[in-house]
C-alpha positions as CSV (number, residue, x, y, z in Angstrom):
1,X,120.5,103.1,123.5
2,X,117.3,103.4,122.1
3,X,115.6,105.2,124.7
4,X,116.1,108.4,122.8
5,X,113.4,107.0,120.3
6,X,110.4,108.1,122.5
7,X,111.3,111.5,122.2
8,X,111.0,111.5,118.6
9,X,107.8,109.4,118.4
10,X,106.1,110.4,121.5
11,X,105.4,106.9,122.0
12,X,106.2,103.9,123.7
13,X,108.8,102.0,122.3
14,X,108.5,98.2,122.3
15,X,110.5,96.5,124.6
16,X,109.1,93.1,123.7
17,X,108.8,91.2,120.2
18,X,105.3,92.1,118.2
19,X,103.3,89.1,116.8
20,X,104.0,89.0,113.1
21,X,100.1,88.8,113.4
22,X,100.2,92.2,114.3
23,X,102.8,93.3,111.8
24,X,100.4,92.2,109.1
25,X,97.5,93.6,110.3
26,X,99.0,96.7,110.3
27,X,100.5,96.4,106.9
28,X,96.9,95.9,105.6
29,X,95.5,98.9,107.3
30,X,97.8,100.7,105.4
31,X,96.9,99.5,102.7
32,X,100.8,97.8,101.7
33,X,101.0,94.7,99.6
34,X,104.7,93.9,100.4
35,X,106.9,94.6,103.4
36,X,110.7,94.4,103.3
37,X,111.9,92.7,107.2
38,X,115.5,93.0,107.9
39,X,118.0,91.2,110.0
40,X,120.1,93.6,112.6
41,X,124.0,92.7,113.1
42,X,126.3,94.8,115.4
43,X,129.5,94.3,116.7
44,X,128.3,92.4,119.8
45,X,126.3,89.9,117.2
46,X,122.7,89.2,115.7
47,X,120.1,91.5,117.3
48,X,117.8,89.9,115.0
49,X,119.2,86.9,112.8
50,X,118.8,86.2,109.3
51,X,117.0,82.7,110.3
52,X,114.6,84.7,112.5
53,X,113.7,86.7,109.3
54,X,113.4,83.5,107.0
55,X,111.2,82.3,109.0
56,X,108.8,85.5,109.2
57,X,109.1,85.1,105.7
58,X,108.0,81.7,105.4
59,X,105.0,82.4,107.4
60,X,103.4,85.2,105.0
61,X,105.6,84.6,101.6
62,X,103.2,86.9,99.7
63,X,103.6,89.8,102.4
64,X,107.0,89.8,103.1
65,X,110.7,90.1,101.9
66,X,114.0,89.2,103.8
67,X,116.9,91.8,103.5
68,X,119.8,90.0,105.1
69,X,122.4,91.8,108.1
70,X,126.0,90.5,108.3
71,X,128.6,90.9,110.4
72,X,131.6,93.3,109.3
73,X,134.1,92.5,111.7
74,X,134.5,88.9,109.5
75,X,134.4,89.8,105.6
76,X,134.4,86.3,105.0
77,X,132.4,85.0,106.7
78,X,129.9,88.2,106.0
79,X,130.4,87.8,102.0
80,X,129.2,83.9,102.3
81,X,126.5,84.7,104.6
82,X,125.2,86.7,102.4
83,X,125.2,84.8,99.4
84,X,123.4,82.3,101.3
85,X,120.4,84.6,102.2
86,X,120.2,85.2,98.6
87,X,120.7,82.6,97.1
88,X,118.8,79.6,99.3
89,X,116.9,81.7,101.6
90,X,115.6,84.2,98.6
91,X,116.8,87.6,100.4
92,X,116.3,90.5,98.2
93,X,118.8,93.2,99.8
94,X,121.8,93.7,102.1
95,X,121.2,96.2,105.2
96,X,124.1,97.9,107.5
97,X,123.4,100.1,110.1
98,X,126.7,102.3,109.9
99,X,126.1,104.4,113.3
100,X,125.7,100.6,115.2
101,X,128.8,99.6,114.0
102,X,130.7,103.1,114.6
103,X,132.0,102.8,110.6
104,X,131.1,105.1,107.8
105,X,130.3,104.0,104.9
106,X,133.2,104.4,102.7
107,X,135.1,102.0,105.5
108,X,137.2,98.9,103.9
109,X,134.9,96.4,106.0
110,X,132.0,97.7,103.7
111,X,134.0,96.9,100.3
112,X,134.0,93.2,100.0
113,X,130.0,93.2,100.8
114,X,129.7,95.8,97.7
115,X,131.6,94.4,95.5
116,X,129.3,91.3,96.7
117,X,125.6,92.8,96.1
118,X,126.8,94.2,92.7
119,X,127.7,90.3,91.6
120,X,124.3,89.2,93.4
121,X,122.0,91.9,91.9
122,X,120.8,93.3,94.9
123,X,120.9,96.6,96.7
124,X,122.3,97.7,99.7
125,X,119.8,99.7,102.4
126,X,122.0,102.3,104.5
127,X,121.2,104.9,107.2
128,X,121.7,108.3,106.2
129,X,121.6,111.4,108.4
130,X,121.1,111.8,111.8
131,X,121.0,109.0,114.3
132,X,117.7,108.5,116.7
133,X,119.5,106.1,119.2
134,X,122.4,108.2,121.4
135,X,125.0,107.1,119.0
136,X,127.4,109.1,116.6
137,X,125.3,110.9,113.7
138,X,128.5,111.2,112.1
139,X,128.7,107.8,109.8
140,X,125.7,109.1,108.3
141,X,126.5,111.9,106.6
142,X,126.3,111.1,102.9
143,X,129.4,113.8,101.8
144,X,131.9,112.3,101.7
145,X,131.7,109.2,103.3
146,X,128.6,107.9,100.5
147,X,130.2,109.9,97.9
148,X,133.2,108.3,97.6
149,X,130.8,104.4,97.9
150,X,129.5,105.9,94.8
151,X,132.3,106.6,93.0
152,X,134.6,102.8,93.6
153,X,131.0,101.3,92.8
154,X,129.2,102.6,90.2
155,X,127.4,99.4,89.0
156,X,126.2,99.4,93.2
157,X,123.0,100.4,93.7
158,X,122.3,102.3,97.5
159,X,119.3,103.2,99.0
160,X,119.9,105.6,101.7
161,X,116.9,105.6,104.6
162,X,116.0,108.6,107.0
163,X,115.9,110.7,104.7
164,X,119.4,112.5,105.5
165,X,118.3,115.2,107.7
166,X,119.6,117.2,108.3
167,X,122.3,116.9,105.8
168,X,119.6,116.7,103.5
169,X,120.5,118.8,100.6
170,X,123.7,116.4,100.6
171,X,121.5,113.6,100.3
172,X,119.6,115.4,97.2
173,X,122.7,116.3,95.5
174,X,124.1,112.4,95.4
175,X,120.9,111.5,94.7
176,X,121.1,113.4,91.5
177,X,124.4,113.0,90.8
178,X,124.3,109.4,91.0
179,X,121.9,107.4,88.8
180,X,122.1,104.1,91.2
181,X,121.6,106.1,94.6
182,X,118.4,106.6,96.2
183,X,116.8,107.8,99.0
184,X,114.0,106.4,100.8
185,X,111.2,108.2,103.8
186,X,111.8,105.5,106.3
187,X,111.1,107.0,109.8
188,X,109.4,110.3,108.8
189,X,105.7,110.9,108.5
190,X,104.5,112.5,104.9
191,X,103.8,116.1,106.1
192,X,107.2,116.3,108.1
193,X,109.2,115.9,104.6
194,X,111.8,118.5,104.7
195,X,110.6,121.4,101.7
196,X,113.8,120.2,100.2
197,X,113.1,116.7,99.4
198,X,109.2,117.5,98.6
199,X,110.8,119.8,95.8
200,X,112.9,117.3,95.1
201,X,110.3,114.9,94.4
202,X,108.2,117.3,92.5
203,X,111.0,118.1,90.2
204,X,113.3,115.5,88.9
205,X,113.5,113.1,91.9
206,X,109.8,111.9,91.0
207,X,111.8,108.2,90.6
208,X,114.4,108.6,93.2
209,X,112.5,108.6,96.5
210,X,111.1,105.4,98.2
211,X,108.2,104.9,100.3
212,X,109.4,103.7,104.0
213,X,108.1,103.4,107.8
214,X,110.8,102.0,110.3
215,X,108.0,100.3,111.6
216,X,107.3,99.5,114.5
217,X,108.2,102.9,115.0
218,X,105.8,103.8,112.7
219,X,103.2,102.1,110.8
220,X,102.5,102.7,107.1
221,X,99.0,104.6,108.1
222,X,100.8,106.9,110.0
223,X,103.4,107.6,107.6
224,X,100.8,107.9,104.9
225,X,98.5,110.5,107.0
226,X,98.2,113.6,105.2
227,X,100.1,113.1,102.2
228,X,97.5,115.0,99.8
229,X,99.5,118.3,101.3
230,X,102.9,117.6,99.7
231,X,100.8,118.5,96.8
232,X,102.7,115.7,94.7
233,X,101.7,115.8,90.8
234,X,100.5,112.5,89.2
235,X,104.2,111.4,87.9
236,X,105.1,111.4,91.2
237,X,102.5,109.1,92.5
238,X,105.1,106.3,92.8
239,X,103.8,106.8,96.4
240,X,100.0,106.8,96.4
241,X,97.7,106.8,93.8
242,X,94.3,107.4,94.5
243,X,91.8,106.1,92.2
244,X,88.4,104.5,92.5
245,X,88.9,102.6,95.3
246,X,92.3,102.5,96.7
247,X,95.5,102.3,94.5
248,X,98.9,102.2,95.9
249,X,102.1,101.9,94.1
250,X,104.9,101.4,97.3
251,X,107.9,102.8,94.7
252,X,110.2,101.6,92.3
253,X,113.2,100.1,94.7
254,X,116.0,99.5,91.9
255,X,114.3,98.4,89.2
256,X,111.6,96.7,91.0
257,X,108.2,97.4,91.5
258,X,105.3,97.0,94.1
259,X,102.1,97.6,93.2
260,X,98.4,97.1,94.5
261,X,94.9,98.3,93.3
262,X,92.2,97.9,95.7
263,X,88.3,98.8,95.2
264,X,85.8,97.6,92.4
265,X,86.6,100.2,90.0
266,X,88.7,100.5,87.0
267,X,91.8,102.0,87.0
268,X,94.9,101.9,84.4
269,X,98.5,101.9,85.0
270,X,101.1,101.8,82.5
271,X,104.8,101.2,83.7
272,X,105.7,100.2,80.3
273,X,108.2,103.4,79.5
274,X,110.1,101.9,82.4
275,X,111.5,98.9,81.8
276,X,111.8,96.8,85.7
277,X,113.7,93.6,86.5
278,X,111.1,92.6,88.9
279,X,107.7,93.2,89.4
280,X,105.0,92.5,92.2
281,X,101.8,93.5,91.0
282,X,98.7,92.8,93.4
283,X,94.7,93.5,92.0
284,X,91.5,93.5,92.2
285,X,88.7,94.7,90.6
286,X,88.7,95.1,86.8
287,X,91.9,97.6,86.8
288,X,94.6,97.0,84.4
289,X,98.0,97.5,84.2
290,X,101.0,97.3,81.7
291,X,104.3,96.4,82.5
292,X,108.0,96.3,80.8
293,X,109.9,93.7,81.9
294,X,113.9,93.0,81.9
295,X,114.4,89.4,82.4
296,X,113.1,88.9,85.8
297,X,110.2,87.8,87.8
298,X,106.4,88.8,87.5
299,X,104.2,87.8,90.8
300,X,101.3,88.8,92.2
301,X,97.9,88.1,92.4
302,X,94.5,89.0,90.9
303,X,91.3,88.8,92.0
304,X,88.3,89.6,90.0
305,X,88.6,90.7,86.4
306,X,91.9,92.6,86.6
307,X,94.6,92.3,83.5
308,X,97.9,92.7,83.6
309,X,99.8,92.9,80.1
310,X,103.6,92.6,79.8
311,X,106.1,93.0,77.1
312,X,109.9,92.0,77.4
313,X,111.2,88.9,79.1
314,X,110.6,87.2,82.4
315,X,112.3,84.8,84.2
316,X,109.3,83.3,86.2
317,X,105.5,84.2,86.2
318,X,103.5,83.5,89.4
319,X,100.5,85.5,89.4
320,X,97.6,83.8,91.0
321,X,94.2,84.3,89.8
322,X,90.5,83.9,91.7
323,X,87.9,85.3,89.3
324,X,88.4,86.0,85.7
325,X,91.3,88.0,85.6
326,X,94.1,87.3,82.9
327,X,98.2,87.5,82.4
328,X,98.8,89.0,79.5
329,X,102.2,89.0,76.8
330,X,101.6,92.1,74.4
331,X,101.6,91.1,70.8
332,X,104.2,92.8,68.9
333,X,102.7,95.1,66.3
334,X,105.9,94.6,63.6
């Protein structure tokens, strides 16, 4: 099913399990603070379980957030399965791969796991667009199979990966249409972004596009290579921010943000105009940022002199700090 895959990467593809080791390694050669690991679930079962990824998880819990896979053909059973990777195994989003189950997305099985992740909070992660494996593209065309998701669920947020090609423009126009859909770059490198979408994110999808890699198709360096030729202005450096040193915001993922600031320089940052529900926020150096927050959690880590200033109210605070680097609340100037 997968052998398809080479001819798109040119490379081997694994046919053996990678040493989180190596996953991590290649996260920090690419410079990415916090990596989203999913559970797969088709109709012949768990192709990697939800336990499998809690425990990757609990090896590097500062690297690494589960997104949970469930199984369709039991609604059930899938709805409590995924309540439990939220709430005791701290899961962060729900993922279906429509083309492995054969199902589009607008398919009754989908609707009680909706209806599910807008009660929990979290998103939902679908593929859009064509499919790599020799498997029907057809579940993942967006119109009018995520059109009609969007419309029995506003309150649902969706984050559709692959980009959409090449039903692209589709992918644009729900994107725009729709304030809770989104699109992320999973499985395309930065200078093979269709013109489209690079417009798109020039213009008024600077917030609506998401950094991804599929990896281990591809890492986060590859992905990354050559991004100075989208020519992306400085709003729309949700992607990469280069600064002194190296400064990488990984995108705003439904109210959520990952940030890091590497290098001994000083660099400054302020989210504050956008209020987040969550934010991951990872420095060093003496850089400092500003954040809004909306009643969720603020974690990260400093090291060095860094600040980070906030406004708003959190649910929990975990930054660690090595050096003399400092969490700050911004005094209210009333």
């Amino acid at each position: 099913m997968f052998d398809s895959l080479r001819r798109w990467t040119r490379s081997q593809v694994a046919d053996q399990e990678i040493p989180l080791s190596v996953t991590i390694d290649a996260m920090d050669r690419g410079d990415v603070a916090k990596g989203l690991v999913c559970a797969w679930h088709g109709p012949g079962g768990a192709l990697i379980s939800n336990d499998e990824v809690a425990n990757f998880v609990d090896r590097y819990p500062d690297r690494l957030v589960g997104v949970a896979a469930v199984d369709l053909n039991h609604p059930m059973l899938a709805v409590r399965e995924l309540r439990r990777c939220v709430n005791k195994l701290g899961f962060r989003a729900l993922r279906i791969v429509p083309w492995l189950w054969g199902l589009p997305p607008n398919d009754r099985r989908y609707y009680p796991l909706y209806a599910e992740c807008v009660e929990l909070g979290i998103p939902v992660c679908l593929q859009v667009g064509h499919t790599g494996p020799m498997r029907s593209s057809e579940p993942g065309r967006p119109i009018p199979y995520l059109d009609d998701v969007a419309l029995e669920f506003p309150e649902l947020k969706v984050v559709g990966g692959h980009i959409g090609f090449p039903w692209t423009l589709e992918m644009i126009s729900l994107a725009t249409k729709y304030e809770n859909i989104f699109i992320d770059t999973s499985a395309w490198v930065a200078h093979r972004y269709p013109g489209e979408l690079v417009d798109f994110m020039r213009g008024s999808g600077r917030k609506k596009v998401l950094f991804g890699t599929n990896y281990p198709m591809l890492t986060a360096q590859q992905c990354l290579e050559r991004l100075d030729v989208l020519e992306l202005d400085d709003e729309t450096e949700h992607l990469k921010i280069k600064a002194s040193g190296s400064t990488h915001i990984h995108g705003r993922q439904n109210s959520i943000y990952y940030l890091t600031l590497k290098g001994s320089g000083s660099t400054q940052i302020d989210l504050a105009n956008n209020p987040v529900t969550h934010a991951e926020i990872n420095l060093s150096g003496s850089s400092k940022v500003s954040v809004s927050m909306h009643g969720g959690d603020l974690k990260g880590s400093i090291s060095g002199s860094g600040t980070v200033i906030y406004d708003g109210d959190i649910r929990d605070q975990e930054v660690r700090i090595s050096g003399s680097g400092s969490v700050k609340r911004r005094r209210s100037t009333s």
